[in-house]
MIBA-331736 format. One record per residue (C-alpha): x, y, z. Coordinates in steps of 0.25 Angstrom, whole numbers. Layout:
<recs>
rec xx = X; yy = Y; zz = Z
...
</recs>
This chain:
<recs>
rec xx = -44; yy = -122; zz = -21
rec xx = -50; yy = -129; zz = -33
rec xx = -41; yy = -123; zz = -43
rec xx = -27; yy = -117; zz = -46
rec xx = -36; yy = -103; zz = -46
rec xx = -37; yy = -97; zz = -32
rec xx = -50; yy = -91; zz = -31
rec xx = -47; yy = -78; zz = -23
rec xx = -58; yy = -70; zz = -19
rec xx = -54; yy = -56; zz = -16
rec xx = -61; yy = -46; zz = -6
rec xx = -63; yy = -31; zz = -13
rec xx = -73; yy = -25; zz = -3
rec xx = -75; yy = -10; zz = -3
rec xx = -66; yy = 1; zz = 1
rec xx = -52; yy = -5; zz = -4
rec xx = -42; yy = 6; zz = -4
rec xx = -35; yy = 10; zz = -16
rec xx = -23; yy = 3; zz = -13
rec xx = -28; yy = -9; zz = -10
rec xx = -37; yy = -6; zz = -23
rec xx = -23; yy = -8; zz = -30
rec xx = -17; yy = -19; zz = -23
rec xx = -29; yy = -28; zz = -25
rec xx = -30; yy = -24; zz = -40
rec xx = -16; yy = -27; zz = -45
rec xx = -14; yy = -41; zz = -35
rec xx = -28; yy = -45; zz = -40
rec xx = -22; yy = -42; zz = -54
rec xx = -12; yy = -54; zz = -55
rec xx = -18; yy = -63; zz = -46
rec xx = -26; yy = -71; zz = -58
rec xx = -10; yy = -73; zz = -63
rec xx = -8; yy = -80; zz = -51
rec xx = -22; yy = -89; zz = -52
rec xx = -31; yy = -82; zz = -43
rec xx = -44; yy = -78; zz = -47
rec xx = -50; yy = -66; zz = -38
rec xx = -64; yy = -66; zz = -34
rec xx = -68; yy = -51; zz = -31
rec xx = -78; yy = -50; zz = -19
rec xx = -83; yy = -39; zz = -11
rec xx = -91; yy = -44; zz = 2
rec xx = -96; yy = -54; zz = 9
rec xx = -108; yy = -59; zz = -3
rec xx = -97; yy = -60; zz = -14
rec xx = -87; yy = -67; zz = -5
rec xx = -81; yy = -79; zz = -14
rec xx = -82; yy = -90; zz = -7
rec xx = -77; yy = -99; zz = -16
rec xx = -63; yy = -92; zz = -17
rec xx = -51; yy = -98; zz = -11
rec xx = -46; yy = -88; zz = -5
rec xx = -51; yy = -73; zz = -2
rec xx = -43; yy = -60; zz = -1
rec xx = -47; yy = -47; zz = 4
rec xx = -36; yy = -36; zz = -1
rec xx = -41; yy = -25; zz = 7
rec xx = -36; yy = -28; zz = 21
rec xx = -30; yy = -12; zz = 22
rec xx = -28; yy = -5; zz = 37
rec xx = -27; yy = -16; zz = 46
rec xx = -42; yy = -20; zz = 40
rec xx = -47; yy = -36; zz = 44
rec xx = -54; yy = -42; zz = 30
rec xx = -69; yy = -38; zz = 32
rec xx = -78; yy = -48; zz = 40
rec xx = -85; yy = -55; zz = 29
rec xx = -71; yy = -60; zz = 25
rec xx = -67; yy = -65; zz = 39
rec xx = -82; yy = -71; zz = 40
rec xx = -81; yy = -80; zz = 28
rec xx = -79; yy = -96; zz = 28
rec xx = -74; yy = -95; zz = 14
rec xx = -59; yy = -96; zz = 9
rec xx = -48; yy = -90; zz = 16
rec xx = -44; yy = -74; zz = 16
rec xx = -32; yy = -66; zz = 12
rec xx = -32; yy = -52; zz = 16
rec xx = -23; yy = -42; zz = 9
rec xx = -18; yy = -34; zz = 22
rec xx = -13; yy = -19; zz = 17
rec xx = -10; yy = -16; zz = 31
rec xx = -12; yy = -10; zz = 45
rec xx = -10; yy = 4; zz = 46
rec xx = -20; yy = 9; zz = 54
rec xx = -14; yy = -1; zz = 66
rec xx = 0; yy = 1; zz = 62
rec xx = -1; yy = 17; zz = 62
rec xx = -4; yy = 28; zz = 72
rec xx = -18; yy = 33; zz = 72
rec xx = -14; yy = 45; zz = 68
rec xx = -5; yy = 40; zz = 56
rec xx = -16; yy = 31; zz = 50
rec xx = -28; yy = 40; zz = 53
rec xx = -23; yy = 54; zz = 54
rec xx = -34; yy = 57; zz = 64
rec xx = -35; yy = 59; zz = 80
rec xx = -47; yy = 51; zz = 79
rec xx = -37; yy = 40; zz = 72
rec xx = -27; yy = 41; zz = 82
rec xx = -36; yy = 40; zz = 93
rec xx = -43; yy = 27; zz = 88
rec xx = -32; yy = 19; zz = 80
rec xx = -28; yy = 10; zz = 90
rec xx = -42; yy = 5; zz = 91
rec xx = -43; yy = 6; zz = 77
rec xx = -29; yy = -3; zz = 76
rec xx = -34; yy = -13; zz = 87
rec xx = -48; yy = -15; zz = 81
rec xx = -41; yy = -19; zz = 68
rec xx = -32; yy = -28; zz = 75
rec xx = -43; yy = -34; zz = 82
rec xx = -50; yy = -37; zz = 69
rec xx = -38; yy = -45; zz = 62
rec xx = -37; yy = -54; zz = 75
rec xx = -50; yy = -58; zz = 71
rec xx = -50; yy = -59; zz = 56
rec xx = -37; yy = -67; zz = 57
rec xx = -44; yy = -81; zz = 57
rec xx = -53; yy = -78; zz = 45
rec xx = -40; yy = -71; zz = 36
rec xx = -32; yy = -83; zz = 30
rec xx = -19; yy = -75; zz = 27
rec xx = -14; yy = -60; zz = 24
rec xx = -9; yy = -53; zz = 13
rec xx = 1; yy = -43; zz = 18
rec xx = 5; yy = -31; zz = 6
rec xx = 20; yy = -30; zz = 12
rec xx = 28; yy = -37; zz = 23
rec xx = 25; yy = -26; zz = 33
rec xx = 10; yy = -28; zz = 31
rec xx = 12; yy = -42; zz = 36
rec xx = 19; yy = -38; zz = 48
rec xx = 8; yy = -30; zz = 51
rec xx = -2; yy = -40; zz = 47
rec xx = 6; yy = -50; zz = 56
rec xx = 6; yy = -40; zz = 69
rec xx = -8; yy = -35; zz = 67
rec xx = -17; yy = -48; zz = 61
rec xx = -12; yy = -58; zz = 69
rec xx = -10; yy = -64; zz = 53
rec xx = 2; yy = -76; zz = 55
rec xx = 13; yy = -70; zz = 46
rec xx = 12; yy = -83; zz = 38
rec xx = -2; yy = -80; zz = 33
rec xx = 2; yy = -67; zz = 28
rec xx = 8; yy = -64; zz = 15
rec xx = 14; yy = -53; zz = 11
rec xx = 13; yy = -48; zz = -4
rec xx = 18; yy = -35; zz = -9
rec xx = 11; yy = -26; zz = -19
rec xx = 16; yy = -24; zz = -32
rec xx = 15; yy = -12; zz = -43
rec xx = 9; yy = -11; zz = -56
rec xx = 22; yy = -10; zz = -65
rec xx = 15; yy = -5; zz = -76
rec xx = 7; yy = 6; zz = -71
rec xx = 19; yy = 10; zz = -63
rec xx = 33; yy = 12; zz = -70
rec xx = 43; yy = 21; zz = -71
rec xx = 48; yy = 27; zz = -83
rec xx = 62; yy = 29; zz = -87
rec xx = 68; yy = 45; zz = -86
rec xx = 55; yy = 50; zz = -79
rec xx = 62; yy = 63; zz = -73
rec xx = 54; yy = 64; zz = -57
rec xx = 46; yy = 77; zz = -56
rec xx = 46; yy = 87; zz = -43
rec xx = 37; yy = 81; zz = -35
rec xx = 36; yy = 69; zz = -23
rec xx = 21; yy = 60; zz = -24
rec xx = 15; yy = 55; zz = -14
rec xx = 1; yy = 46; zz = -16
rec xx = -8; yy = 42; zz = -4
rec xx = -22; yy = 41; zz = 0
rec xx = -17; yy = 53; zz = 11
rec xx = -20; yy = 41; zz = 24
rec xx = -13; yy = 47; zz = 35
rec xx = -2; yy = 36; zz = 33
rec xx = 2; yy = 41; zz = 21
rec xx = 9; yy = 51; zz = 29
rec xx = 5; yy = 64; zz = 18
rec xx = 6; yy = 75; zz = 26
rec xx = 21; yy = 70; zz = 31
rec xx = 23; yy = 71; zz = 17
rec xx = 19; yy = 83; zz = 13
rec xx = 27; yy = 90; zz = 26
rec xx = 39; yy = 83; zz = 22
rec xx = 37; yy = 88; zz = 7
rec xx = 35; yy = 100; zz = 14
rec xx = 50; yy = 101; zz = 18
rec xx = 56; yy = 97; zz = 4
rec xx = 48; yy = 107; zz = -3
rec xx = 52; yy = 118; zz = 6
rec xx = 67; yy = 117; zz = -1
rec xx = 62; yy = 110; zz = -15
rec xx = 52; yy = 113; zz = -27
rec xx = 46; yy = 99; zz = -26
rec xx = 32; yy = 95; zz = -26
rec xx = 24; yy = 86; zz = -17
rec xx = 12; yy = 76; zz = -25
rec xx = 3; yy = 71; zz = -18
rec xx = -8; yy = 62; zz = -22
rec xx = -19; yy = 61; zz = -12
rec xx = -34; yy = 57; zz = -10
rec xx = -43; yy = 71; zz = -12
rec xx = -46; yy = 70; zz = 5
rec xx = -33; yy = 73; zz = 6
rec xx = -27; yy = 84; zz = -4
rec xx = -31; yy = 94; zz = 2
rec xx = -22; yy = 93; zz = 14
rec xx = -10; yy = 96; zz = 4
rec xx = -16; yy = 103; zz = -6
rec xx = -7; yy = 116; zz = -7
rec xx = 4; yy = 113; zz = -1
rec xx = 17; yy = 119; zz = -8
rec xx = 21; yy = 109; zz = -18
rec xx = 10; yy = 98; zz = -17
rec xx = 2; yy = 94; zz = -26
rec xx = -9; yy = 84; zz = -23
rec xx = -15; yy = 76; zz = -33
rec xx = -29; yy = 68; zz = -30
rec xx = -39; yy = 59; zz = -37
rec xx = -35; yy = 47; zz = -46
rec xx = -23; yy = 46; zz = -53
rec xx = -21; yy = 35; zz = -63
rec xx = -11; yy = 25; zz = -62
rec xx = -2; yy = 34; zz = -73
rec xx = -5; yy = 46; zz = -67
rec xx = 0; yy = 39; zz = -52
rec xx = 12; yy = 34; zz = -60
rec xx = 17; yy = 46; zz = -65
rec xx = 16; yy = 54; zz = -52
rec xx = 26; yy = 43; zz = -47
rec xx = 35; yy = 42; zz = -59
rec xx = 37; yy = 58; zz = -58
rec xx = 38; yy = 61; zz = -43
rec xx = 53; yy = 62; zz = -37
rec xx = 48; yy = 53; zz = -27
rec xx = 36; yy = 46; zz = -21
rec xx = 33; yy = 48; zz = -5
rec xx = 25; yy = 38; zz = 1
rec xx = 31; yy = 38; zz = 16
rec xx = 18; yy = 33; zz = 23
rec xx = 17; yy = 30; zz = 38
rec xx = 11; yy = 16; zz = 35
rec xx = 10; yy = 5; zz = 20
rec xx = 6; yy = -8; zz = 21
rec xx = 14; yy = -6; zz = 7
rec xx = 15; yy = 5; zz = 0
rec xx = 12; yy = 3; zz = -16
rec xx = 14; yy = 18; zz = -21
rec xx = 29; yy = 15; zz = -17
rec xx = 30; yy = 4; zz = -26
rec xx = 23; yy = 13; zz = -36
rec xx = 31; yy = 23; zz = -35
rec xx = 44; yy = 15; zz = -37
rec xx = 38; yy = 9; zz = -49
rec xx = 37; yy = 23; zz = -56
rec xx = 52; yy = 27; zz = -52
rec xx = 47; yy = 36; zz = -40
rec xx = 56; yy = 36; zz = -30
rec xx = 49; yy = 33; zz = -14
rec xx = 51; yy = 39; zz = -3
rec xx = 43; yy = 30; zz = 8
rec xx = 41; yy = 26; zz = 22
rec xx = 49; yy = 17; zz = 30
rec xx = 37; yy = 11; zz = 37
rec xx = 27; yy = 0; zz = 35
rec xx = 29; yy = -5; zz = 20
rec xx = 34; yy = 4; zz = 13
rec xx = 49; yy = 1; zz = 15
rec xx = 45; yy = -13; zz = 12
rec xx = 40; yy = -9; zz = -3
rec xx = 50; yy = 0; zz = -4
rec xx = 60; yy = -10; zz = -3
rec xx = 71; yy = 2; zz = -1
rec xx = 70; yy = 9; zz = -16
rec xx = 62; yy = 20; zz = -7
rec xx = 67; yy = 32; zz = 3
rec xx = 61; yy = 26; zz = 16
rec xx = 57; yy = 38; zz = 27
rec xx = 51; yy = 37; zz = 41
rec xx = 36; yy = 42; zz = 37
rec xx = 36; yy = 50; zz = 48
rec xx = 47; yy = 57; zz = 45
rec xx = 44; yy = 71; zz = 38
rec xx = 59; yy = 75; zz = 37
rec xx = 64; yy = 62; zz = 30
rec xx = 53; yy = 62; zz = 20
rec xx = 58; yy = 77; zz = 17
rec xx = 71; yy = 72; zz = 16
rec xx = 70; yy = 60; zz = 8
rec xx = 61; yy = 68; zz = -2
rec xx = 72; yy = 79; zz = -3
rec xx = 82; yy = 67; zz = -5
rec xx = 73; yy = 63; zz = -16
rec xx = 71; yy = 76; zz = -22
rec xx = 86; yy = 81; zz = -22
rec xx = 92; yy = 69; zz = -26
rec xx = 86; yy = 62; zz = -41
rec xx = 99; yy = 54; zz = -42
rec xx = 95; yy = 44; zz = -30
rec xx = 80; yy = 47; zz = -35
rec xx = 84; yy = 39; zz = -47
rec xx = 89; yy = 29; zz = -40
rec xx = 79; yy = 27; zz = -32
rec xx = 69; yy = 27; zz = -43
rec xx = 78; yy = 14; zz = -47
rec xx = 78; yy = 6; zz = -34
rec xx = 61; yy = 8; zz = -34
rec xx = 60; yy = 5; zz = -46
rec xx = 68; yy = -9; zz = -44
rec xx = 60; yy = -11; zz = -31
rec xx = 46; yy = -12; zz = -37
rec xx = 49; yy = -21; zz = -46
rec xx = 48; yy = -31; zz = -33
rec xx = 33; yy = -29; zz = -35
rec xx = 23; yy = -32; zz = -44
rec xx = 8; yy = -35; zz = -43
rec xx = 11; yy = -50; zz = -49
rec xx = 19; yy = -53; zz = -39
rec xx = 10; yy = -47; zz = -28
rec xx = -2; yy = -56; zz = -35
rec xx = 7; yy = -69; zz = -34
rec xx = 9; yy = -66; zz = -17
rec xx = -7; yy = -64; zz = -16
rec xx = -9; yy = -75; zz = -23
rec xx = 1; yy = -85; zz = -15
rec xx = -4; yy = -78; zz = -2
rec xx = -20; yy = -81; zz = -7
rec xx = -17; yy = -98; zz = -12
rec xx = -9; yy = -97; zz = 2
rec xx = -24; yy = -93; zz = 9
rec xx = -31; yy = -101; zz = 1
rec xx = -23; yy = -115; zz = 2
rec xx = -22; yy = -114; zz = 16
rec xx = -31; yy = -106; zz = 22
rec xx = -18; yy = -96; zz = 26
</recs>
């Protein structure tokens, strides 16, 4: 490197999912405060070869970086690893398809396969949690040395909570209705509850998938864009937030939650007890009994609501964009000092 600036060029091909979308966007934010210049690129022609270092932040589903990265005899590459879902999960929990379950452990193998052989071209791994990296570890073949965790953070000013907001009637859940996401469990377990209780059960989902719901007593879908206000405000409003998903390489609409004073009622599987850190009611996934249950303790009982409320909103000051910028930009110098 010729200068204090590390020249970064950064990989936004097509087809990045909406999360990832987001991660990119507030990382990429503060990464000029810790002296790194981003050089957007989106094939093999616009590659920056000059760079110091490259990144790809789209590695989602146990994907390997595209060819044309692995191919190049440029500057080293970082990859962003989301996680590996599709080989960590049944068939029939990631695709939701009898054609899925019949061919996932191909599919899981072939993905495998093609890390084993993308390993000597990648320089080192950015893992989004600590559970990622385990994974990453077990399923790249990565040395846990080259791979660096660094934690999402949350926008602190689009999400807050305000003070003496009383909670509506309703529990929220927010997906992209993927089978992991776990909906329909949801909806059966609110099923129970509302058998005994006048609550109500909103659900935001993609268009594909509100008519599977559509309906049903006391559910109430919303679909299309909301902005981030409108997203706020469901979270600061609801009595709780149910995000109990079979698989997260992390989990940021817990952290979200917590930052609006919504209580979470998560999973205790993959990352989301890991961003949780505790201040969440933690339920086997697969459970439909204890999800009713913990959303009937949540409903009767406002007092430990409240406190819950506190405790969440005490955890997600552990992160912040800043700070995940700062451990993106250690982890990229790290690659491009060393090659590592």
């Amino acid at each position: 490197m010729t200068s204090t600036e590390l020249q970064v060029g950064v990989y936004q091909g097509p087809e990045i999912p909406q999360s990832f979308q987001v991660y990119a966007r507030n990382v990429s934010k503060y990464l000029p405060d810790q002296a790194v210049r981003l050089v957007p690129f989106a094939d093999k022609r616009s590659l920056p070869k000059f760079a110091d270092v490259l990144w790809d932040v789209r590695s989602g589903g146990g994907n390997a970086p595209p060819d044309f990265l692995l191919e190049h005899a440029g500057p080293p590459l970082v990859v962003t690893v989301h996680g590996f879902a599709p080989m960590t999960l049944s068939g029939w929990e990631y695709f939701g398809t009898a054609k899925g379950m019949f061919m996932s452990g191909r599919y899981a193998r072939q993905k495998r396969a093609r890390w084993q052989e993308a390993l000597a071209s990648v320089s080192a791994l950015i893992a989004v949690s600590a559970y990622v990296k385990e994974e990453a570890t077990r399923y790249t073949g990565m040395p846990p040395d080259k791979i660096h965790v660094c934690h999402h953070g949350v926008d602190h000013e689009a999400f807050m909570a305000y003070p003496h907001v009383v909670p509506g009637n309703y529990f929220l859940h927010i997906s992209n209705a993927e089978p992991r996401k776990n909906v329909a469990r949801i909806v059966r377990a609110f099923a129970r509850l509302k058998l005994k209780n006048n609550v109500e059960l909103v659900l935001k989902l993609p268009e594909f998938a509100a008519n599977r719901y559509a309906g049903l007593d006391g559910v109430r879908i919303i679909t299309g864009l909301l902005s981030t206000e409108e997203l706020a405000e469901l979270y600061r409003n609801a009595l709780a937030f149910l995000f109990p998903s079979l698989y997260e390489g992390f989990g940021l609409p817990i952290l979200e939650a917590m930052a609006c004073g919504c209580p979470v009622i998560t999973s205790n599987v993959s990352a989301c007890p890991e961003v949780a850190g505790g201040a969440a009611l933690t339920i086997d996934p697969r459970d439909e009994e204890a999800l009713t249950e913990a959303m009937s303790v949540t409903y009767r009982d406002r007092q430990l609501n409240t406190e819950r409320r506190d405790i969440g909103l005490r955890r997600v000051k552990d992160f912040s964009w800043m700070a995940s910028a700062k451990c993106h930009a250690d982890a990229l110098r790290t690659a491009a000092r060393t090659g590592s």
